[in-house]
C-alpha positions in Angstrom: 58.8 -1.5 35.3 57.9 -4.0 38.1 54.6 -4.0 39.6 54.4 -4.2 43.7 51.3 -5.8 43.8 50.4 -5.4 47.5 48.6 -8.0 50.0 45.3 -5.5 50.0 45.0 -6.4 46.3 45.7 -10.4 47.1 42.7 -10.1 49.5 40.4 -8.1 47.1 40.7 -11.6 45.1 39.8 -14.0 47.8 37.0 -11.8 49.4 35.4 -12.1 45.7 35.1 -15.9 45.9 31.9 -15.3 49.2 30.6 -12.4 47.3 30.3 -14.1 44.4 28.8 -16.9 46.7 26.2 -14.1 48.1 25.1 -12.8 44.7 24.3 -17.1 43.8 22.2 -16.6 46.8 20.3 -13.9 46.5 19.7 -13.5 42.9 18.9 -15.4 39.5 21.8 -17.6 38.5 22.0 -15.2 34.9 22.2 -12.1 36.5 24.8 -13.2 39.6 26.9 -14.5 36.9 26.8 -11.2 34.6 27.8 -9.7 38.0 30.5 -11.9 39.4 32.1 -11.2 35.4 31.5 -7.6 35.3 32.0 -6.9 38.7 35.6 -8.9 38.6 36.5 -7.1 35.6 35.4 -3.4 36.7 36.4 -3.4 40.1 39.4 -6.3 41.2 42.7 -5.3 41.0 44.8 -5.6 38.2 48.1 -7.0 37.7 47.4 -9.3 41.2 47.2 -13.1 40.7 47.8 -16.4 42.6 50.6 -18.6 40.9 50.2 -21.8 42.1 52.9 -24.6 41.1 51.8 -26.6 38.1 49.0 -24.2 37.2 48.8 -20.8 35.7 48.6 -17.5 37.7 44.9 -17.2 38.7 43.9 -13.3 38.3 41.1 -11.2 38.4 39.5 -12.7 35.0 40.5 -16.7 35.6 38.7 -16.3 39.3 35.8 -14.8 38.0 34.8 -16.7 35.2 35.6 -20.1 37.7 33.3 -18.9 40.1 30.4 -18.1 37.7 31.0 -21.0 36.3 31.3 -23.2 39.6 27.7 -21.2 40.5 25.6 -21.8 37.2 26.7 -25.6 37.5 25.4 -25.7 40.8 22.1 -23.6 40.0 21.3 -24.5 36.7 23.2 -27.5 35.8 20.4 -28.9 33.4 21.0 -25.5 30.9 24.7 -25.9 31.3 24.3 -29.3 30.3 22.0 -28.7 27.3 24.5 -26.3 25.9 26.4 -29.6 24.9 30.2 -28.7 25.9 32.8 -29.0 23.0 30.5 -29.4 20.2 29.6 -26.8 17.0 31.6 -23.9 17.3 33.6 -24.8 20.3 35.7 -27.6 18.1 38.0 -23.9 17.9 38.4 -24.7 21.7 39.9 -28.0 20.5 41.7 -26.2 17.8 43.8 -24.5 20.8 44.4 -27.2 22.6 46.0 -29.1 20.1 48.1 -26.2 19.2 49.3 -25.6 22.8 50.7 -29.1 22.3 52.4 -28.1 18.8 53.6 -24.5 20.9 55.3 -26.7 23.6 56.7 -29.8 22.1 58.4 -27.3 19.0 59.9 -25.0 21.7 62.4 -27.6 23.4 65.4 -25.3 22.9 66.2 -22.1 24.7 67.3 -19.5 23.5 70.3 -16.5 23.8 70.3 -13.0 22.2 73.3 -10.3 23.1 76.3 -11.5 25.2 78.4 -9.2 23.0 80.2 -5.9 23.3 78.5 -2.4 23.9 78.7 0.4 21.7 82.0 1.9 23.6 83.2 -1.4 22.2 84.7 -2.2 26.1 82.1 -3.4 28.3 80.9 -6.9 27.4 77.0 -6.9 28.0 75.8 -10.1 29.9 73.6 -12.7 27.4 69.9 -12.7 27.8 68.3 -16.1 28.1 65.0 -17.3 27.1 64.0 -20.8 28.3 63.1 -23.4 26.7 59.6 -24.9 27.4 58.7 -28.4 28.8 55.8 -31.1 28.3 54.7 -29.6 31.8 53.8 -26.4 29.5 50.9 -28.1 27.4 49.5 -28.9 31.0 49.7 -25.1 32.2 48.5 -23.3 28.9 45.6 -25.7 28.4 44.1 -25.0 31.6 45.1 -21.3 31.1 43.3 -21.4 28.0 40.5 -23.2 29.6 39.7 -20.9 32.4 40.4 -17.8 30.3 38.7 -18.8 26.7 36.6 -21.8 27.1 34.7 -21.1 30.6 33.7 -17.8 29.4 32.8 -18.9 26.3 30.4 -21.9 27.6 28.5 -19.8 29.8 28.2 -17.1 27.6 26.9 -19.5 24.9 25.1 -22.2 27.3 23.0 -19.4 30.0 21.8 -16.7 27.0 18.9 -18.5 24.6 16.3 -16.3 24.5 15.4 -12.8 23.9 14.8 -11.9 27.6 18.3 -13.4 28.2 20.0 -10.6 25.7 18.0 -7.8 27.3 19.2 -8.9 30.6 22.7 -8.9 28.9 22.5 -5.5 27.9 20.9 -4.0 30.7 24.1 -5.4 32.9 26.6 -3.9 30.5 24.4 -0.4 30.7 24.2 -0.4 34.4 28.2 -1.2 34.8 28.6 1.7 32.5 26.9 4.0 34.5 28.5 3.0 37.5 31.8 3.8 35.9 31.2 7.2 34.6 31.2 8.9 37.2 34.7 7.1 38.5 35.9 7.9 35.0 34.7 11.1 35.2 36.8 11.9 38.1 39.8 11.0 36.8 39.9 12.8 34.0 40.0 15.6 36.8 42.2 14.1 39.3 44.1 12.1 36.8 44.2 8.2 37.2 44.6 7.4 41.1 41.4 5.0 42.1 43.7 2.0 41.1 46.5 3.4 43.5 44.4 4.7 46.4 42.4 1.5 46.7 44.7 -1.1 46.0 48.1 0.5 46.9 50.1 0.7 43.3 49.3 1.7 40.2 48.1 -1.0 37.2 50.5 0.9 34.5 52.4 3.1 33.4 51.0 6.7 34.9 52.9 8.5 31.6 50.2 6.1 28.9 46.8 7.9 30.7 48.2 11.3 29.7 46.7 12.5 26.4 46.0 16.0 24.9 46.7 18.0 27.9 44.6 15.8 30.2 44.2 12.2 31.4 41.9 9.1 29.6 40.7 7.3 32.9 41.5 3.8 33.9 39.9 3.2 37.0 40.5 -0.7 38.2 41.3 -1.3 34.7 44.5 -2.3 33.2 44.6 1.4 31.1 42.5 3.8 29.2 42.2 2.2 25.7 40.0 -1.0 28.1 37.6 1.6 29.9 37.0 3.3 26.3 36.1 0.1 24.8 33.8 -1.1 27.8 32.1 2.2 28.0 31.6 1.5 23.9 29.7 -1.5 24.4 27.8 -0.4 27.3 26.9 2.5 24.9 26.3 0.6 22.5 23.7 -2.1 24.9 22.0 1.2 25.2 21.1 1.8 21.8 19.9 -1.8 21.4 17.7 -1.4 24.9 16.5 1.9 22.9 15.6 0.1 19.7 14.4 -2.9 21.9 11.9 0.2 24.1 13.5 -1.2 27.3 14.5 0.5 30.1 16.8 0.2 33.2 15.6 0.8 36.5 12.9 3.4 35.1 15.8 5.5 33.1 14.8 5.8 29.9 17.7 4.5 27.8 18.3 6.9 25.6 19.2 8.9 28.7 22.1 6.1 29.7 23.0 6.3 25.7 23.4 10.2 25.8 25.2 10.1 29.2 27.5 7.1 28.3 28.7 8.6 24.9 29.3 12.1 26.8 31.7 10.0 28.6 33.4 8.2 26.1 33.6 11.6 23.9 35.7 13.1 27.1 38.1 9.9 27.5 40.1 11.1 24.9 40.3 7.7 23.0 40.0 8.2 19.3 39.9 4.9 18.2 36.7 3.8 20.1 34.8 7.4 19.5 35.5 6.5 16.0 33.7 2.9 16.2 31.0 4.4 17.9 30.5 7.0 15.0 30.8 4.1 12.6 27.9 2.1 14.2 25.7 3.4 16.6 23.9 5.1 14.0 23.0 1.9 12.5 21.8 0.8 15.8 19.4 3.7 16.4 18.2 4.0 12.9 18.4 1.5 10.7 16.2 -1.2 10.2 16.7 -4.5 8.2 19.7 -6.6 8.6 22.5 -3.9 7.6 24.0 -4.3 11.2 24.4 -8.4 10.3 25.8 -7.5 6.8 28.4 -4.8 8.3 29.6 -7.2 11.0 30.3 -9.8 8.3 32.3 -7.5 6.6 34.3 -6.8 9.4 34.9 -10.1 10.2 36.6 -10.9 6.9 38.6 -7.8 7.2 39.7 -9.7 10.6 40.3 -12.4 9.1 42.1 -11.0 6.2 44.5 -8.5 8.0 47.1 -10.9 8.7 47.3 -12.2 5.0 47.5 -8.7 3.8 50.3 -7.5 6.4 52.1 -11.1 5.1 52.1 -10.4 2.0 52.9 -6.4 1.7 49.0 -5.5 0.4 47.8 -4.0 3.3 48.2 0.1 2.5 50.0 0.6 5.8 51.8 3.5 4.4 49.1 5.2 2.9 47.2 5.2 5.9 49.7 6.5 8.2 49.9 9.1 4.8 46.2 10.4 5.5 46.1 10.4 9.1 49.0 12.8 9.4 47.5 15.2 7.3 44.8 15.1 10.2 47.1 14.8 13.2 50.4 14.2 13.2 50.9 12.4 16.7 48.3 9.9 15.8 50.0 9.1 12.5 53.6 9.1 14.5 51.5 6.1 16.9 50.2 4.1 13.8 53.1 4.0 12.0 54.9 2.7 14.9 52.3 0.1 15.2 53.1 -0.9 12.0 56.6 -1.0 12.5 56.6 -3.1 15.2 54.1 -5.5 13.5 56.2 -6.0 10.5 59.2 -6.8 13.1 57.4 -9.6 15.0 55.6 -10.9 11.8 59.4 -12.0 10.2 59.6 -13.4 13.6 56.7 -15.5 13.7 57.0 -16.5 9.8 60.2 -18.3 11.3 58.1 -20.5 13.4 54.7 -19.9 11.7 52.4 -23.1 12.5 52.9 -23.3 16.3 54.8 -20.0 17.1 57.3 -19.7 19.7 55.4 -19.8 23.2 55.9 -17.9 25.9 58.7 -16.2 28.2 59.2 -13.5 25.4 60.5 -16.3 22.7 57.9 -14.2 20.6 60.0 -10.7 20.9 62.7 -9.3 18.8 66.3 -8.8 20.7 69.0 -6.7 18.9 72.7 -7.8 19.0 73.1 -6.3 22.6 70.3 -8.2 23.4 67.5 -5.2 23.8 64.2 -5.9 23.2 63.5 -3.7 19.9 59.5 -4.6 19.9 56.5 -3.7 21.6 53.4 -5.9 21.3 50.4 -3.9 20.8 47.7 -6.0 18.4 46.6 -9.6 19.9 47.0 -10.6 16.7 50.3 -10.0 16.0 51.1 -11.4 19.8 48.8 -14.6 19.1 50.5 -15.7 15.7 54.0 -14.9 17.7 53.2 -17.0 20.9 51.2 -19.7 19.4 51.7 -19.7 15.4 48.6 -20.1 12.7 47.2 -22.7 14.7 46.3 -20.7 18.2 45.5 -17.9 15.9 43.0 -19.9 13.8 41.7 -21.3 17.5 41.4 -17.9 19.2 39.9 -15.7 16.5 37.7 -18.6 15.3 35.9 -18.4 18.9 35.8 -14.7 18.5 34.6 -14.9 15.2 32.2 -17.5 14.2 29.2 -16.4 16.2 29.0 -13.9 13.7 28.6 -16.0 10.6 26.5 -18.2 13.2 24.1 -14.6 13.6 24.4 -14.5 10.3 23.2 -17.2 8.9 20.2 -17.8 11.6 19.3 -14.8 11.8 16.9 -15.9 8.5 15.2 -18.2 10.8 14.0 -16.0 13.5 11.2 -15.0 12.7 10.3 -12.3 15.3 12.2 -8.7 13.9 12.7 -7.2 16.7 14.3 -10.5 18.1 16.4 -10.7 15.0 17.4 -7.3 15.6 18.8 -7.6 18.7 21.1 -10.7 17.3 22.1 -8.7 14.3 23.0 -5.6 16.8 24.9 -7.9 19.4 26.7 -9.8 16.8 28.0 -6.5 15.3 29.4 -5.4 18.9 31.4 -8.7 19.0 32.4 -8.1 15.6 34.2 -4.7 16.2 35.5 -6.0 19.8 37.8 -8.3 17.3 38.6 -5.3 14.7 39.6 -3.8 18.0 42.5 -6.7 18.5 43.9 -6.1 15.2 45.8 -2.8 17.0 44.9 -3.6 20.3 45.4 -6.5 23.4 42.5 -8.3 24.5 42.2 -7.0 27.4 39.8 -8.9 29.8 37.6 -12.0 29.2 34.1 -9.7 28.4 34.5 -10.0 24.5 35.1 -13.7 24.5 31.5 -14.0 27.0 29.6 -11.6 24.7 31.1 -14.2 21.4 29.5 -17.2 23.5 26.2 -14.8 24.1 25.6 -14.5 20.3 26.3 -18.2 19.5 23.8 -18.8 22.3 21.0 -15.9 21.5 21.3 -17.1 17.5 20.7 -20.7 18.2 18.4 -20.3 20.6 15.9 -18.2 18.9 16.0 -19.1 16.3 15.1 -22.7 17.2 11.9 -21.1 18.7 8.3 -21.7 16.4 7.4 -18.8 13.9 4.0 -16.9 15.8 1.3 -16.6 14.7 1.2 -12.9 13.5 -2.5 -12.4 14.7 -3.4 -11.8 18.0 -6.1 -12.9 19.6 -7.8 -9.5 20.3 -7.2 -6.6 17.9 -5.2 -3.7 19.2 -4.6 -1.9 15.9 -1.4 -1.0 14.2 1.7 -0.6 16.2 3.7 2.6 15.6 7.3 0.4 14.7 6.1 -2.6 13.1 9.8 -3.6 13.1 10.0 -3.6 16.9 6.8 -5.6 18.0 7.3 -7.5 21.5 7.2 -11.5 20.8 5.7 -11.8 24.3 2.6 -10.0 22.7 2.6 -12.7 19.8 0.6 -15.6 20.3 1.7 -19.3 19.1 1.1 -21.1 16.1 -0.7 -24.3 17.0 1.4 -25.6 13.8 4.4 -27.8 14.5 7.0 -26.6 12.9 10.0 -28.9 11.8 13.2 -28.2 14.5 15.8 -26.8 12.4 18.9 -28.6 12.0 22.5 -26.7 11.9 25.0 -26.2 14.7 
């Protein structure tokens, strides 16, 4: 299906370049940047980019993350600075880049699938041809990869250090959720139109929003399975503002939790109801560093997945086994998943270290030269494309704030400051069990993995308090979620902690 992406759309992306400019002006550089993000990804048109010669297509994510990033280095170039640009955990940026080299240069030949007879065994079926890629190629994915995994990355990791830049984090995520809901809400009604009636065409296919009987909303997003997962985390930044006793614009945020859920529970997207079970409890209730242990665990069973699918150890069957007992249209979906995975993953092990690039070189073609696949999991589509090496860059981003979280966490001495790492870092840890079935869809999961890196190292770089305050004010109720603002410091200085 081709995509008529109209000139109403094409304008909808320049007009965002002086808005963004506006919001610079008339706000804090942190919160115009969490807007010109959020607002690029919740409301510009999808499908619609510039392709300029010698550069990658610039769409709705690429132009937003360049302007914020253009903005902070304008407005608060000395913090963009002291994030110190490819060092620690952005060497996986490097990892990338050096694997977009290894992608193009072992990619020189193109390639031809079909060209042979149909099945009336008459009419000769014309060849389909995959080209080769060029040395111009390691030019046009590295600044792809720059603009789309390193910019966000940075200013995620460089602009959110303390605790009051998390709370502004989540209150931003909250707010774009509300503002959402009730656009959600009205295409569950209406079915999904927004897209269509603003912008003039639809983002995809019309027949993947209808589910059950109804419609799972899209809105200005690319389809149904993206709005259930934002509307997850905004959720989710709810629960933490809860725990945190924050609240947004004088709503209470257990209010915004109850309301956001409500919607998520009427999208009719199992997977992301199911995460929200799995974890928001935790969030709400639990105290210690559970949240931190359970993220870990999920980020090995990331990391693990494509061993176990390599191998034949993963119980793909058996799964597909017990969700059918539940609901056999779900089960038909998963094991289809799986199909296709095992498909592409004898493609990739052909071409495992650098993969085969792009153009499709990734897909499986039968002997009439039809593609048989369809590539649901960034996963299986990053190993394809760009071989071990982009998926060791990619996932490493994603997934080494986590450990980071983890393993600083022990210095921050504040709990309710280590709480709200612990909480975040277990959002960005289910955000990449989401890519093990699903695309990544928009940039937000790789800015909320530079947030945590940020938040982790720079808290817990802060000096323990001093635990008594100057005046007594007795007991507080949740001992576990006392305000560092009302904790004086120690007059002590404390040795700065070394680590990345």
């Amino acid at each position: 299906m081709v995509f008529e992406v109209t000139t109403r759309a094409l304008l909808a992306l320049l007009l965002w370049i002086p808005i963004g400019a506006i919001a610079f002006g008339a706000t804090k550089p942190l919160k115009a940047v969490l807007f010109v993000i959020l607002g690029g990804i919740l409301m510009l048109p999808e499908r619609a980019a510039f392709d300029p010669p010698l550069l990658p297509p610039f769409d709705k994510n690429t132009i937003s993350t360049l302007l914020a990033f253009c903005g902070a280095m304008v407005l608060c170039r000395k913090r963009m600075a002291s994030g110190k640009p490819l060092r620690g955990v952005d060497f996986f940026f490097l990892v990338m880049l050096v694997g977009s080299i290894g992608t193009a240069l072992g990619n020189r030949d193109p390639l031809s699938y079909g060209g042979g007879l149909d099945y009336d065994e008459v009419t000769r079926l014309p060849p389909v041809d995959l080209p080769a890629m060029c040395v111009y190629d390691i030019f046009s994915m590295a600044v792809r990869e720059f603009l789309f995994w390193c910019v966000p990355f940075y200013l995620g990791r460089a602009l959110f250090r303390t605790r009051e830049d998390g709370i502004v984090l989540c209150k931003a995520l909250v707010v774009g959720g509300l503002v959402y809901l009730p656009l959600m809400l009205l295409e569950m009604r209406l079915s999904p139109q927004l897209h269509f009636w603003t912008y003039g065409y639809y983002a995809n296919f019309f027949g993947h929003a209808m589910r059950a009987g109804g419609f799972k909303p899209t809105v200005f997003m690319d389809n149904g399975l993206a709005v259930a997962m934002f509307t997850y985390g905004a959720c989710f930044a709810a629960a933490i503002l809860h725990r945190q006793r924050q609240s947004i614009a004088g709503i209470p945020p257990i209010v915004a939790f109850g309301m956001l859920w409500l919607g998520l529970l009427l999208s009719r997207n199992v997977g992301a109801n199911v995460y929200a079970l799995c974890t928001l409890p935790l969030v709400l209730v639990v105290r210690g560093r559970m949240t931190s242990q359970l993220a870990v665990v999920l980020m090995a069973l990331v990391v693990s997945y494509p061993l176990l699918r390599n191998s034949g150890k993963f119980p793909a069957k058996e799964l597909v086994d017990f969700v059918a007992k539940r609901n056999v249209d779900r089960a038909h979906s998963l094991g289809f998943r799986f199909e296709n995975e095992e498909l592409l993953l004898v493609k990739a092990q052909e071409r495992i270290w650098f993969g085969w690039g792009g153009f499709g070189r990734n897909r499986v073609f039968d002997e009439r030269g039809k593609d048989i696949t369809i590539t649901d999991g960034e996963w299986i589509i990053a190993l394809g494309e760009r071989g071990t090496i982009g998926f060791i860059g990619m996932f490493g981003l994603l997934l080494a704030p986590i450990l980071i979280a983890r393993r600083r966490g022990r210095r921050i001495a504040v709990a309710q400051d280590r709480q709200l790492v612990d909480a975040l870092s277990l959002l960005c840890a289910v955000n990449a069990i989401d890519m093990l079935p699903n695309a990544l869809f928009n940039v937000m999961p790789i800015f909320l993995a530079g947030a945590v890196a940020g938040l982790a190292d720079g808290i817990s770089r802060q000096p323990p308090p001093n635990l008594q305050p100057t005046q007594p004010t007795g007991p507080h109720p949740d001992a576990y979620a006392v305000p560092s603002t009302a904790l004086q410091p120690s007059p002590i200085a404390y040795p700065r902690p070394r680590g990345p």
